[in-house]
Backbone bond lengths (Angstrom), bond angles and torsions (degrees), N, CA, C in turn:
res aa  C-N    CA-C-N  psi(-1)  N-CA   C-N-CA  omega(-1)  CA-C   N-CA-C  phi
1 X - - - 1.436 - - 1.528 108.71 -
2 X 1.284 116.02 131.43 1.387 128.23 176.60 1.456 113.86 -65.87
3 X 1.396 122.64 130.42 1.784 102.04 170.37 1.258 107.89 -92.62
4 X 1.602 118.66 120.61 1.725 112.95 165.37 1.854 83.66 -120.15
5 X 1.176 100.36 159.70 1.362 124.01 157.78 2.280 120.04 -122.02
6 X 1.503 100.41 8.64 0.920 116.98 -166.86 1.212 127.67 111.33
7 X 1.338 126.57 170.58 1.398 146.57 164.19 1.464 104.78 -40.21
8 X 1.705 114.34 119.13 1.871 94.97 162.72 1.674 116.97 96.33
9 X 1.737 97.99 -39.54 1.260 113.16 -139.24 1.663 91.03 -85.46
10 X 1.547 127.06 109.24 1.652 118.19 170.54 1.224 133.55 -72.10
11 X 1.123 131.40 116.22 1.727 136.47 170.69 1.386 143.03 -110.58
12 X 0.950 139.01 113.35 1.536 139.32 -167.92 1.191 108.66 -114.41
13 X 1.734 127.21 152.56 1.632 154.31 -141.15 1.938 83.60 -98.08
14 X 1.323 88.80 155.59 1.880 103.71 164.74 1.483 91.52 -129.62
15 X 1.261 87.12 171.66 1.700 104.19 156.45 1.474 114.93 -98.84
16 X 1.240 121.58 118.78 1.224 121.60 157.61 1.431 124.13 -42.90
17 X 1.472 107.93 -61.48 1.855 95.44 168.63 1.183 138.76 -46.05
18 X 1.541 113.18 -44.64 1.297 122.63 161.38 1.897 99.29 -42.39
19 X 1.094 129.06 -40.90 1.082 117.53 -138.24 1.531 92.64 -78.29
20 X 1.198 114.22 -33.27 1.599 136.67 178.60 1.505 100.43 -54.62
21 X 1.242 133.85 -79.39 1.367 148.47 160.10 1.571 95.45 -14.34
22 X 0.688 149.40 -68.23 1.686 149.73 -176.16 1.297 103.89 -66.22
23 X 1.123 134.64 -59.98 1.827 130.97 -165.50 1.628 110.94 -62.30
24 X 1.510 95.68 -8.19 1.403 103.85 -166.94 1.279 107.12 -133.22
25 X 1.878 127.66 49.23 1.287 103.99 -154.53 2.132 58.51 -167.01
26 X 1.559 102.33 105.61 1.791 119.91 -179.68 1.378 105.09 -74.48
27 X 1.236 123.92 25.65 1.672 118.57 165.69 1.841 113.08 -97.40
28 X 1.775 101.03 -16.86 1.595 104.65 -176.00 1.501 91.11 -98.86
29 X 1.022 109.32 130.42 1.451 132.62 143.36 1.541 118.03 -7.58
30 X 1.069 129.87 128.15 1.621 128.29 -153.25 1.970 92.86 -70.04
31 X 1.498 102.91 -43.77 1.990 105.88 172.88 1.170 83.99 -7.69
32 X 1.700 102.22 -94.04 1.438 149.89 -124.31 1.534 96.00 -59.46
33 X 1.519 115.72 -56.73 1.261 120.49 -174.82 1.886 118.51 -57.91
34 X 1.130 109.03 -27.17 1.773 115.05 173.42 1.790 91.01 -71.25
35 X 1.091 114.08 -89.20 1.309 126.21 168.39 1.653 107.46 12.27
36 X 1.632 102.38 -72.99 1.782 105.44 -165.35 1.886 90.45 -79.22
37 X 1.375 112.06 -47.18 1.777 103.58 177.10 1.753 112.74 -49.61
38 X 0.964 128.79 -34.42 1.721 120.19 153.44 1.803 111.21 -58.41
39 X 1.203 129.64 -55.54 1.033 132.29 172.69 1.632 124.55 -36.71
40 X 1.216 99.46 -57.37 1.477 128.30 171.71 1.779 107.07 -51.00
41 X 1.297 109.54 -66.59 1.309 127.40 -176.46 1.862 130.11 -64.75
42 X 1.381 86.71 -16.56 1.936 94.78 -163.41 1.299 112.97 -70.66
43 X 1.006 124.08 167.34 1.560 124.29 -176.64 1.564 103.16 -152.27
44 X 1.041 126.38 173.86 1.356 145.54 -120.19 2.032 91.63 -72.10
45 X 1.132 104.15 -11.48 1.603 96.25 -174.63 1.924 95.34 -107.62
46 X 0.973 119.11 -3.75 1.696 120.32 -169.32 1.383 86.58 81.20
47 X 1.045 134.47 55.48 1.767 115.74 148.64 1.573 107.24 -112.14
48 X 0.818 126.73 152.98 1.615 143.07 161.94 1.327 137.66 -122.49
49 X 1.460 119.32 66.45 1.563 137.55 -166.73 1.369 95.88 -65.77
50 X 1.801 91.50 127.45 1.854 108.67 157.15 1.750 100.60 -108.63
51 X 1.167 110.81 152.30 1.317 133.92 124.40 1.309 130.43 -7.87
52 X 1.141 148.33 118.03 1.319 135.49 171.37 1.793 119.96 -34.33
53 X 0.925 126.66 107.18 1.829 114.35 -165.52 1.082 118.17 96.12
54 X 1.523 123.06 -57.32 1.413 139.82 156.40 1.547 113.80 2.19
55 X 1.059 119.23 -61.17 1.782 112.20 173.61 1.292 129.77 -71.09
56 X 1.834 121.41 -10.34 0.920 142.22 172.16 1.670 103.18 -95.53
57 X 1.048 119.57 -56.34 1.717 96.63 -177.51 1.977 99.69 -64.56
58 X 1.106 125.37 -10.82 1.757 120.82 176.85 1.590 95.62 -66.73
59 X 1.154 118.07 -34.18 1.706 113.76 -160.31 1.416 114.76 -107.79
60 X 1.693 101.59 17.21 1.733 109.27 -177.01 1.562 108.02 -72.24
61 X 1.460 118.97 168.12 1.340 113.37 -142.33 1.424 92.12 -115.61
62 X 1.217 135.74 178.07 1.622 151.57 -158.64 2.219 105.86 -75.18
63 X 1.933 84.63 -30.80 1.359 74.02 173.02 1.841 108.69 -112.64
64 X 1.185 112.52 16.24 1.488 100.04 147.27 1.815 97.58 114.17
65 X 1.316 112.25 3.95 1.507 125.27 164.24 1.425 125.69 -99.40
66 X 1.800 89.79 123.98 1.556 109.84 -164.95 1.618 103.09 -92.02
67 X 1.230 99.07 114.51 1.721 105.90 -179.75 1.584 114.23 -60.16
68 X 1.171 97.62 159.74 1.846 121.66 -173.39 0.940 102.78 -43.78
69 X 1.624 123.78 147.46 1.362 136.39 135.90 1.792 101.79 -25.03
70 X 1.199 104.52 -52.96 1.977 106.84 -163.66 1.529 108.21 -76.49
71 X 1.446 96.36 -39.15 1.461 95.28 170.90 1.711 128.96 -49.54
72 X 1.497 98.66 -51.87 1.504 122.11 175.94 1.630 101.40 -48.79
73 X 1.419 127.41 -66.96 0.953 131.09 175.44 1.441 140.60 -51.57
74 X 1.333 90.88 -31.78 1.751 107.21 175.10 1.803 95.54 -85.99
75 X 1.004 120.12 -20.21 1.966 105.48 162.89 1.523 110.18 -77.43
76 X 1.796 109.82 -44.63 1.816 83.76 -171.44 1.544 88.18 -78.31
77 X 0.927 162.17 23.87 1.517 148.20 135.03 1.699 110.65 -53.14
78 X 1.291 111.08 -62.33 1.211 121.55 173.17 1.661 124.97 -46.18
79 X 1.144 95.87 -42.62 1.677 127.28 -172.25 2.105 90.27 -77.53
80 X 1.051 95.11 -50.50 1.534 88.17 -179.94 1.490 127.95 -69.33
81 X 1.529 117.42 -28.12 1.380 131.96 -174.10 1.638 99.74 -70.43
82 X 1.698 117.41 -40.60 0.876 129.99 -139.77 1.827 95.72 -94.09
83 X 1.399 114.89 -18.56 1.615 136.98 172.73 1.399 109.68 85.97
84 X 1.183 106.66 11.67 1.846 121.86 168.12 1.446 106.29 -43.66
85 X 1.220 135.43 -61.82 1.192 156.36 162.54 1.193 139.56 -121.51
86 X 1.263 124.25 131.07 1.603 136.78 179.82 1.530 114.73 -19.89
87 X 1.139 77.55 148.50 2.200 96.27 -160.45 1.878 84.82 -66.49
88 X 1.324 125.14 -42.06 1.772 133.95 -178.59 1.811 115.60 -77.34
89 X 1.174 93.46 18.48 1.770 104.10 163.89 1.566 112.69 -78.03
90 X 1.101 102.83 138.38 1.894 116.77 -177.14 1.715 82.82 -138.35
91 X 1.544 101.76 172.04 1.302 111.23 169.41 1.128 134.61 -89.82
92 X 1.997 101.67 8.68 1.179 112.23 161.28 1.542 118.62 -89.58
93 X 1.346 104.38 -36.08 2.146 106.26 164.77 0.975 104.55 -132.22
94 X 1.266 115.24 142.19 1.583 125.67 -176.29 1.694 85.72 -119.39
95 X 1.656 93.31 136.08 1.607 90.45 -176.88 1.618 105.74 -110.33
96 X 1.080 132.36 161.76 1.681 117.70 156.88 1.930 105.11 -124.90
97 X 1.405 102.48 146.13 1.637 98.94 163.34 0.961 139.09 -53.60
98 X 1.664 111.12 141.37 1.345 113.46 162.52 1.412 135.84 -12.80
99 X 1.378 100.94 -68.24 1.476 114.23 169.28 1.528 129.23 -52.49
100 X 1.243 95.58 -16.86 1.300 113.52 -175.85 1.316 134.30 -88.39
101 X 1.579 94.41 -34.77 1.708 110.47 -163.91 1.313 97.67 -159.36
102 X 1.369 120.33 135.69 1.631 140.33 178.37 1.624 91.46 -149.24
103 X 1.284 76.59 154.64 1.998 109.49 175.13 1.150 113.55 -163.53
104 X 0.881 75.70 138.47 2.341 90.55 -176.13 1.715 93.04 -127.26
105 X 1.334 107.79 -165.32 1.891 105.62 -159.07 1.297 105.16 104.34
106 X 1.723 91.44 -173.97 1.411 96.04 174.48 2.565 104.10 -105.96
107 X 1.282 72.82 49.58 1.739 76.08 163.03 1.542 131.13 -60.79
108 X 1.160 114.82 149.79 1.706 89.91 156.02 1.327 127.95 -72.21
109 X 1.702 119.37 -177.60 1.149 122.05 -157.32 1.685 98.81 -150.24
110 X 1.427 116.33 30.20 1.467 127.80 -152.06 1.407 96.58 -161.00
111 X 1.738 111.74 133.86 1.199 111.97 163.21 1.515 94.46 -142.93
112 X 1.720 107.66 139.53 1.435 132.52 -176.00 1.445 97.25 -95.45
113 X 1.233 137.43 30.82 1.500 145.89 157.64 1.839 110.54 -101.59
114 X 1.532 94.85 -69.47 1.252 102.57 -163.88 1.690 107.72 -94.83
115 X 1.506 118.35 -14.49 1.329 95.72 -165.89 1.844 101.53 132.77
116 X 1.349 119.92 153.14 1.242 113.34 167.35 1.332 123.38 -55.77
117 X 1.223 121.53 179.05 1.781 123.50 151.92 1.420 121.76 -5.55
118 X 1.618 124.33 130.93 0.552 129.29 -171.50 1.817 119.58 -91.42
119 X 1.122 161.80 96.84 0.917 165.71 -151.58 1.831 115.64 -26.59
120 X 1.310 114.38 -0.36 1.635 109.54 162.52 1.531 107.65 -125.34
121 X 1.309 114.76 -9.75 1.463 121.62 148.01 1.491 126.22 -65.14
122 X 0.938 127.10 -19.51 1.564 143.57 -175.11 1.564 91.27 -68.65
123 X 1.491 99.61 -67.72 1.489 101.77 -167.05 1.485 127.26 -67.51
124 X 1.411 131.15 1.96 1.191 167.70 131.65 1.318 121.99 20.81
């Protein structure tokens, strides 16, 4: 898959690991930390599948406490208001936009949350 974000439009690469290192690092703000754990996680459609729990032991804290079910939720709430991630984020996939996020590689192109490929991934 090609990355355009449009005409004009400028974009530059992250590191995913780094991105890991942050989602998992109790000095950012729980937002921030879902936010880069989608980042970290996405694959070729912007989805980012956890594990059942899985996003909660990512966001456990320095002394070894794994935040709430409510907690977890009240960030991708936060994370969602804020347009960090897709309005169709659960804490099982956190999605981010199009506009937002592309990946090419050998990623996947499939999410067992929402459904296969997404219809501008298809064309890819």
């Amino acid at each position: 898959m090609r990355i355009d974000f449009g005409p004009g439009v400028e974009w530059g690469g992250l590191s995913q690991a780094q991105c890991e290192r942050i989602a998992r690092d109790d000095r950012h703000q729980l937002t921030y930390r879902v936010y880069f754990a989608a980042l970290w996680k996405a694959n070729r459609i912007a989805h980012a599948e956890f594990r059942m729990g899985e996003l909660a032991r990512t966001l456990v804290d320095d002394g070894g406490v794994i935040p709430s079910w409510q907690s977890v939720t009240n960030a991708i709430k936060r994370a969602k208001a804020l347009d960090l991630i897709g309005q169709d984020s659960t804490a099982r996939c956190l999605t981010l936009p199009h506009h937002h996020f592309q990946k090419g590689g050998r990623a996947g192109r499939r999410c067992s949350v929402h459904g296969d490929a997404t219809p501008w991934a298809q064309a890819g």
